[in-house]
C-alpha positions as CSV (number, residue, x, y, z in Angstrom):
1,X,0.0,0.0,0.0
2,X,1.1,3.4,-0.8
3,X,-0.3,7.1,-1.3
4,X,-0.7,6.8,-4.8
5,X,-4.1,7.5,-5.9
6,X,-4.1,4.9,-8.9
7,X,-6.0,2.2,-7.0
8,X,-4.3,-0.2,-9.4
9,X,-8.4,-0.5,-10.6
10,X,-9.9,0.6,-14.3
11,X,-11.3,4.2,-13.7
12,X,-14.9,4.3,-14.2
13,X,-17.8,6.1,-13.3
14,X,-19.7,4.9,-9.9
15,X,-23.4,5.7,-10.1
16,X,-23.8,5.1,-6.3
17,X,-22.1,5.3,-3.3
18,X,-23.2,4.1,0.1
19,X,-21.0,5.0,3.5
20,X,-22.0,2.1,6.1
21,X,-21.1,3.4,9.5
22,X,-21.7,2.2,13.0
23,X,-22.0,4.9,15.1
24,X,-21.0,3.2,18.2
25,X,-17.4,2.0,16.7
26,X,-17.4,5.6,15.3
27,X,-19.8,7.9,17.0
28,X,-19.8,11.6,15.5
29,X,-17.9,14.2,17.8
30,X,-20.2,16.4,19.7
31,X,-18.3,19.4,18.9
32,X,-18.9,19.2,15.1
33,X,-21.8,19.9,13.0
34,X,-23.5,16.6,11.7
35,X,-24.9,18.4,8.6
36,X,-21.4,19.3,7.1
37,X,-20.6,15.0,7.4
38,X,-22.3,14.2,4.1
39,X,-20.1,17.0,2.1
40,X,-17.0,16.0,4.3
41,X,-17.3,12.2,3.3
42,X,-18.3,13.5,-0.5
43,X,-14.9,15.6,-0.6
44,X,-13.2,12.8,0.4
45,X,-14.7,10.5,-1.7
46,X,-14.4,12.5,-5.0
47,X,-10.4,12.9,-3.9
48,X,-9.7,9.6,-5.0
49,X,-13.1,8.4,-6.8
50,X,-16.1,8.9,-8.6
51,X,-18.5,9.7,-6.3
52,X,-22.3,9.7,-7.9
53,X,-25.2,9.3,-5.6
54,X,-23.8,9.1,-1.8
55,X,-26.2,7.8,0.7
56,X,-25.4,7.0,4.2
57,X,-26.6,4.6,6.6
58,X,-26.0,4.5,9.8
59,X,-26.3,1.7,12.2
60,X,-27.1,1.8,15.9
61,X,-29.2,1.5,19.1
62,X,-32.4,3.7,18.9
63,X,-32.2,7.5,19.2
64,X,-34.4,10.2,20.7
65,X,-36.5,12.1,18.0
66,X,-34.9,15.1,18.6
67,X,-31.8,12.6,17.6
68,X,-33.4,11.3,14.9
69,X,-34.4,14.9,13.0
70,X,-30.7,15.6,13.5
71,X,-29.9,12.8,11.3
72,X,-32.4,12.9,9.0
73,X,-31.8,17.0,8.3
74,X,-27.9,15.6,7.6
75,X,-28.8,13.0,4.8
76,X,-28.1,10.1,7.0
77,X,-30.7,7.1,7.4
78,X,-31.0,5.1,10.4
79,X,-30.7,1.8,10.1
80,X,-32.1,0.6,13.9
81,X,-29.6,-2.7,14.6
82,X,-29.2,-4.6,17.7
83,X,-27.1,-3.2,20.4
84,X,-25.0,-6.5,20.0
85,X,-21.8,-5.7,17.7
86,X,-21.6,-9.3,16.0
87,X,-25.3,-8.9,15.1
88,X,-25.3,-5.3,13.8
89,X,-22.0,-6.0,11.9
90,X,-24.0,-9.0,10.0
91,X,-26.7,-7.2,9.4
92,X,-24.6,-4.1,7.7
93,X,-22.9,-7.1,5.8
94,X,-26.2,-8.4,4.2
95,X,-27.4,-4.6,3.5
96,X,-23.9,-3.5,1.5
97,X,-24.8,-7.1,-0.2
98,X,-28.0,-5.9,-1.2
99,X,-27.3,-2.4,-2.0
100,X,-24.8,-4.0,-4.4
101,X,-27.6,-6.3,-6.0
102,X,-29.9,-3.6,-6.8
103,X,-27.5,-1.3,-8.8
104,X,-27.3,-2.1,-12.7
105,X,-23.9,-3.2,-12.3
106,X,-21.1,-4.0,-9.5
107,X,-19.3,-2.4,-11.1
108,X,-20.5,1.0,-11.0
109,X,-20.9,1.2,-7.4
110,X,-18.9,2.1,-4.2
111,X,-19.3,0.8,-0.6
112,X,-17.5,2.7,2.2
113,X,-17.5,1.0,5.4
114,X,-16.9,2.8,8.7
115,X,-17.1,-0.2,11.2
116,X,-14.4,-2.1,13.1
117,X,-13.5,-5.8,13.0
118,X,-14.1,-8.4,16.2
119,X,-10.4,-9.8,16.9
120,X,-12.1,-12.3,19.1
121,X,-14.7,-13.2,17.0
122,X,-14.7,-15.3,13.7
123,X,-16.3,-12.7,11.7
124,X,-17.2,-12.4,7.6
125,X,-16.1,-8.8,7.4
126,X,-12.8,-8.6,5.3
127,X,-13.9,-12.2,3.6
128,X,-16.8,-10.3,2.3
129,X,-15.4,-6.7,1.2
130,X,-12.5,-8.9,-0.8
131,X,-15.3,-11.1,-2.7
132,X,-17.0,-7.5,-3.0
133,X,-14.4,-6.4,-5.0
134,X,-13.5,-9.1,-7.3
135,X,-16.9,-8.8,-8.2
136,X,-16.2,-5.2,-9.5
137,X,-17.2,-3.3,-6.4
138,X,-15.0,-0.8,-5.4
139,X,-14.4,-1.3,-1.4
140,X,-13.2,1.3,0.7
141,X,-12.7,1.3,4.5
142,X,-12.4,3.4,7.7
143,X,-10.2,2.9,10.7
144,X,-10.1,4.0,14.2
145,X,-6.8,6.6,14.4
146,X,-5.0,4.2,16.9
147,X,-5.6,0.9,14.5
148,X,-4.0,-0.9,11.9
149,X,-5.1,-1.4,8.4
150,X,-7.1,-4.2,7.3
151,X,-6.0,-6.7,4.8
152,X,-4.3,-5.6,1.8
153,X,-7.1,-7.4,-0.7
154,X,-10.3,-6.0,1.4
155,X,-10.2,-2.5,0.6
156,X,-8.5,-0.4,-2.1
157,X,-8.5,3.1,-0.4
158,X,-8.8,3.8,3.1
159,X,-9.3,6.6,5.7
160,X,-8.4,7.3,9.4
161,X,-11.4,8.3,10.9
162,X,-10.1,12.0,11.9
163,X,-9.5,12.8,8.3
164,X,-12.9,11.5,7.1
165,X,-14.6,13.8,9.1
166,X,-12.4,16.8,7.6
167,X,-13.4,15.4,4.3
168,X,-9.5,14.4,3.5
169,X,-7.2,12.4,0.9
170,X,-7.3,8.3,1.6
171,X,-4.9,8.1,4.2
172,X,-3.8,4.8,2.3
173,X,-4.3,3.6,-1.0
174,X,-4.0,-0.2,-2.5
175,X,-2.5,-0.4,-5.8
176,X,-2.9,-4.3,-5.8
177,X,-5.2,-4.9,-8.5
178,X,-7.4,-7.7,-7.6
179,X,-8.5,-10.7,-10.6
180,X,-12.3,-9.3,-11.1
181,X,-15.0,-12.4,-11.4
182,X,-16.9,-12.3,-14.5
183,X,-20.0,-13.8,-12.6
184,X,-22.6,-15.6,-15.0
185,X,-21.5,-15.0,-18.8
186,X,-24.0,-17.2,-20.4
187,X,-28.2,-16.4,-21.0
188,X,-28.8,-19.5,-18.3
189,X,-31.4,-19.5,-15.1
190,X,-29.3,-20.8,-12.2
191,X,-30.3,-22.4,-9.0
192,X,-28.6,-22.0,-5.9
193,X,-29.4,-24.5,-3.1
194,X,-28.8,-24.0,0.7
195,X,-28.9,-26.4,2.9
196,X,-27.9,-26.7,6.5
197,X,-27.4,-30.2,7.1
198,X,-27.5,-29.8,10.9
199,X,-30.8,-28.7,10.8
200,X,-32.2,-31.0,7.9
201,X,-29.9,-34.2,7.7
202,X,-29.9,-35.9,4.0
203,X,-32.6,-38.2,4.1
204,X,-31.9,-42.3,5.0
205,X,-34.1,-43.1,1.5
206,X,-30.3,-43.1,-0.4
207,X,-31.1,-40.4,-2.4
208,X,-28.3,-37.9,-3.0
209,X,-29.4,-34.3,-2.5
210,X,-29.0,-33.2,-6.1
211,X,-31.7,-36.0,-6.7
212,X,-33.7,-34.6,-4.2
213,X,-33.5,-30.8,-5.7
214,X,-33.9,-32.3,-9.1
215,X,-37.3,-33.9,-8.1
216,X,-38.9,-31.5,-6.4
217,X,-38.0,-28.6,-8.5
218,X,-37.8,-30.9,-12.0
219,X,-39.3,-27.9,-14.0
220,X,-37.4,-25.1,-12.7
221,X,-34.0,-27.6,-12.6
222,X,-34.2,-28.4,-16.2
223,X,-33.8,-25.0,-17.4
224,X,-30.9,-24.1,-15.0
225,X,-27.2,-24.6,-13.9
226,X,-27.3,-25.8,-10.5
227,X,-24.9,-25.1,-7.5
228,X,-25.5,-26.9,-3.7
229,X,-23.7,-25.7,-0.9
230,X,-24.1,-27.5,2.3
231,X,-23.2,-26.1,6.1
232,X,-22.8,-28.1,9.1
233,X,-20.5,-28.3,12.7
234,X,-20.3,-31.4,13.6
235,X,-20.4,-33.9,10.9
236,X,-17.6,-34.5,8.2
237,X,-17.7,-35.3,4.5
238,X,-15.3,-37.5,2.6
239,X,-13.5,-35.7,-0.5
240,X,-15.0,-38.9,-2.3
241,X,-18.3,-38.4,-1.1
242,X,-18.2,-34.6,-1.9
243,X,-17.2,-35.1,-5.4
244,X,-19.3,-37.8,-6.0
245,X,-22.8,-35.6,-5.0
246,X,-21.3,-32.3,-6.5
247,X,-22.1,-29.7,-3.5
248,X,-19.5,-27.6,-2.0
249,X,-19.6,-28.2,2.2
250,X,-19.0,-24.7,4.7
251,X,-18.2,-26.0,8.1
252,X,-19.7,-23.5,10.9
253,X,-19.4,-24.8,14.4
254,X,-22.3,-22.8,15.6
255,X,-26.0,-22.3,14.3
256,X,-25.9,-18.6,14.4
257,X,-22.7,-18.2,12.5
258,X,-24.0,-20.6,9.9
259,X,-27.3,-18.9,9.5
260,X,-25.3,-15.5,8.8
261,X,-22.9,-17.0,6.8
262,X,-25.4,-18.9,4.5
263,X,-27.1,-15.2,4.1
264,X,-23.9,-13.7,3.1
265,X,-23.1,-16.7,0.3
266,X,-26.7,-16.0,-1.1
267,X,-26.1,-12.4,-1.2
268,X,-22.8,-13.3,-3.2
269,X,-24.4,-15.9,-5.6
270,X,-27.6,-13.0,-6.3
271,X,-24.2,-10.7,-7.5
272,X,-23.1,-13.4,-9.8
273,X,-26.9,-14.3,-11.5
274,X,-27.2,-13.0,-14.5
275,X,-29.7,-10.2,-14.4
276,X,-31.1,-9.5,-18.1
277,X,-31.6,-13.3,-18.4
278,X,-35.2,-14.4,-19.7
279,X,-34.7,-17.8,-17.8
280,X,-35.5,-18.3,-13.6
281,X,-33.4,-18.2,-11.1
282,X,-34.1,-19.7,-8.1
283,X,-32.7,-19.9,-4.3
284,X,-33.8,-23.1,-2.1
285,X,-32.8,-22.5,1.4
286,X,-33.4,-25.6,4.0
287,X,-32.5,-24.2,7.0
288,X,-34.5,-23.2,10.6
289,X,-34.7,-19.9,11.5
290,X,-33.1,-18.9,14.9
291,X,-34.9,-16.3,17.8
292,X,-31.4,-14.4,18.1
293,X,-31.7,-11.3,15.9
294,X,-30.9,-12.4,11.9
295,X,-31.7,-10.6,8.4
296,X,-33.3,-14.1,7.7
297,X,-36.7,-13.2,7.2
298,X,-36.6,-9.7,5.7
299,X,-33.6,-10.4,3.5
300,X,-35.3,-13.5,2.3
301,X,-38.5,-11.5,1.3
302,X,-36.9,-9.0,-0.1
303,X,-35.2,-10.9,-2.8
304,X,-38.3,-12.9,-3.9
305,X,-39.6,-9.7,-4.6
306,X,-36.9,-8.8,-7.1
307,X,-36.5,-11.0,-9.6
308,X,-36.1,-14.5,-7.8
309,X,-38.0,-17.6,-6.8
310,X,-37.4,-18.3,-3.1
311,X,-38.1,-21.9,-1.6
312,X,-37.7,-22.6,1.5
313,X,-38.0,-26.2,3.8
314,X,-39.7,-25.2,6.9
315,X,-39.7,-28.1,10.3
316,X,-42.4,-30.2,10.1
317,X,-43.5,-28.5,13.5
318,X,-42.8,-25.2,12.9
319,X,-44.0,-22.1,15.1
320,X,-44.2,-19.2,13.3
321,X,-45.3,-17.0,16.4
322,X,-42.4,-18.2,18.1
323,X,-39.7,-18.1,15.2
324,X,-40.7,-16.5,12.7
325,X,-40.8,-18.1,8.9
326,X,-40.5,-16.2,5.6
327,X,-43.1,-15.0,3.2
328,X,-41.7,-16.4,-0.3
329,X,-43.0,-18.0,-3.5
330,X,-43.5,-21.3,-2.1
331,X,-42.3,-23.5,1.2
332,X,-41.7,-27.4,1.9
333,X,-42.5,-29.2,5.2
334,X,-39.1,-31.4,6.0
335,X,-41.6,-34.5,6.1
336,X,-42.2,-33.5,2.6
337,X,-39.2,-32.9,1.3
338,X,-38.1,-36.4,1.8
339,X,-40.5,-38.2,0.3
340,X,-40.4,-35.6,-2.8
341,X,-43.8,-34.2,-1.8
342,X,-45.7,-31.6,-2.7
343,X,-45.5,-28.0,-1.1
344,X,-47.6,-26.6,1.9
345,X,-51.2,-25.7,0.1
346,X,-51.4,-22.0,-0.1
347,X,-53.8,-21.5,2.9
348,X,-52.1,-23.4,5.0
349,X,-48.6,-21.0,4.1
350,X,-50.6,-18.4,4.5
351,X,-52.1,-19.4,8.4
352,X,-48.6,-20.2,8.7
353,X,-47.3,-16.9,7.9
354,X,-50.5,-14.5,9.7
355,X,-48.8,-16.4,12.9
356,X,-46.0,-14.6,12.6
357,X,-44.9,-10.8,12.9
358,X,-45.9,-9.3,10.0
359,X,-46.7,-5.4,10.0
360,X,-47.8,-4.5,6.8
361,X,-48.9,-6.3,3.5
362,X,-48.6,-4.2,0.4
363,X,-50.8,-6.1,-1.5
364,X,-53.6,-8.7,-0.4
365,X,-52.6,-12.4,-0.5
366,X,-56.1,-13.4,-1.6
367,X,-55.7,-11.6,-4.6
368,X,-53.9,-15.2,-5.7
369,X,-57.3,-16.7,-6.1
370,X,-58.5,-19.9,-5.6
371,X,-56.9,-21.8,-8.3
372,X,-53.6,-21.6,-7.4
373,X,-53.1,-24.9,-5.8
374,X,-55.3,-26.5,-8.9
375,X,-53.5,-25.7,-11.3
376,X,-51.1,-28.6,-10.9
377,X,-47.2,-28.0,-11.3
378,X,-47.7,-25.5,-14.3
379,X,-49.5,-23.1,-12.0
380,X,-48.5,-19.4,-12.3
381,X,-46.2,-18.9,-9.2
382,X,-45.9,-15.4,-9.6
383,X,-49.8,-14.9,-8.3
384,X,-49.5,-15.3,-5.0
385,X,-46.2,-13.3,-5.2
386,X,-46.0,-10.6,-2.0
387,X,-44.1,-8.3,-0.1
388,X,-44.1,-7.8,2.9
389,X,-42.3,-4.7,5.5
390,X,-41.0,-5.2,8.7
């Protein structure tokens, strides 16, 4: 690393700019004026960068309302997290995931994160901002004044925290290039399939679980590249076995960390779908939900309202009003799943799903009509498609 401004990157033009910042690693000094931030983080940005459309999100506990005007007159949204670091850290991770989907192209977009690492903790951060940018997403990071730098592939420019807030030059800039992905090339629907084995062990019938996936989802499966990825703790694949059922395995000791992790490899497989593509693409997630604070639900919802087909396997004794289940194009009982079954009938989902939390409903469910579950396999999916806001 070195002060250079070449980022060792193709210059380009960034449409969109997000700054993620946890104002408890980094809360704003009293004796400045909040409303000069945004221009400050601009400046400093444009130093070095395109800048395009900066936004700023902010992440922490919840404020007063007095508070709260302050922030909103300054440009900054509030983004209400947990007061626990690991799970407001997660939760930014997912969002700059997200925010990255939704733009036209990687590419074009920046993502400056103001948030510190957890030594003692086995966190995705700097695993994350390095796929980020070989994905085309130009990564940027803050850091206390007292701490070191991250790693050198994370993050092509970054600041000290003190000359952020002045609106000053990078204090260091990367001019490692890094070797960008090309993501999905070809006009094909993909199917990404995640499965925590801890939670939903492969069944004792013999079949493999890309027989299983096939099966079940025969008509989406024929017109798509598939890819399985399997999480677990405790148990242990052979390389034999592995290669024989074509799945790649993540090994996460406990359920929380695989729950966050599975969320942050479905936010990096939605980057590498092809987007213009007339052909599906679909996400099947077999895992339980977890009462400990998780994007689960929301982030789930949210992408099978843009463009992909969520499926989800739900316990075959699920309790929505104590765990809450997502609201996605169609859901599996476990029981089901292993005997290649049929999904939950559509008023029994939706029973399922009014147990919940559930605030708003944009649109009415019953607008899907009655024929939905008549129609055999060929039925139109997309009509009982819904979002929902937390």
């Amino acid at each position: 690393m070195d002060t250079d401004k070449d980022t060792g990157e193709p210059p380009r033009f960034a449409w969109n700019t997000r700054l993620f910042w946890d104002l408890v690693d980094f809360p704003y000094p009293h004796d400045r004026d909040l409303h000069r931030f945004y221009f400050h983080v601009r400046h400093a940005i444009a130093e070095s960068s395109s800048v395009g459309r900066l936004s700023i999100h902010a992440y922490g506990e919840e404020l007063t309302d007095r508070k709260m005007n302050t922030f909103y007159n300054a440009r900054i949204s509030l983004e209400y997290g947990p007061a626990d670091k690991l799970e407001r850290l997660n939760k930014m991770l997912v969002d700059m995931l997200e925010f990255a989907h939704i733009t036209p192209r990687p590419d074009n977009v920046n993502l400056l994160i103001a948030s510190k690492d957890m030594p003692d903790q086995d966190t995705e951060l700097f695993d994350v901002m390095e796929a980020m940018r070989m994905r085309g997403c130009r990564v940027f990071f803050v850091v206390p004044d007292d701490s070191q730098f991250p790693p050198r592939d994370s993050a092509s420019l970054v600041w000290r925290w003190d000359v952020l807030l002045d609106g000053g030059s990078p204090t260091v800039t990367n001019t490692d290039s890094v070797s960008v992905s090309q993501g999905a090339l070809k006009a094909v629907g993909k199917t990404g399939v995640f499965w925590d084995v801890d939670d939903f062990p492969f069944p004792q019938s013999g079949r493999g679980i890309r027989e299983i996936v096939k099966s079940i989802f025969k008509k989406q499966y024929n017109e798509t590249e598939v890819s399985i990825r399997v999480y677990g703790g405790e148990i242990q694949f052979t390389t034999e076995f592995l290669d024989m059922h074509r799945f790649t395995f993540v090994k996460r000791s406990d359920k929380y960390s695989r729950l966050n992790k599975m969320l942050l490899d479905i936010g990096l497989w939605v980057l590498d779908a092809p987007k213009h593509c007339p052909l599906p693409s679909n996400v099947v997630v077999a895992a339980k939900n977890i009462k400990e604070k998780t994007e689960y639900v929301r982030y789930l919802e949210n992408l099978n309202s843009v463009n992909f087909r969520v499926f989800v396997v739900v316990p075959d004794d699920v309790k929505p009003e104590e765990v809450n289940i997502p609201s996605v194009m169609r859901a599996w009982y476990w029981k089901d799943v292993q005997v290649l079954g049929k999904p939950i009938p559509r008023d029994e989902y939706r029973a399922l799903l009014a147990r919940g939390e559930r605030n708003e409903t944009l649109f009415n469910p019953d607008n899907c009509g009655k024929d939905a579950d008549d129609g055999g396999e060929d039925a139109d999916d997309e009509a009982c498609h819904r979002l929902i806001h937390y």
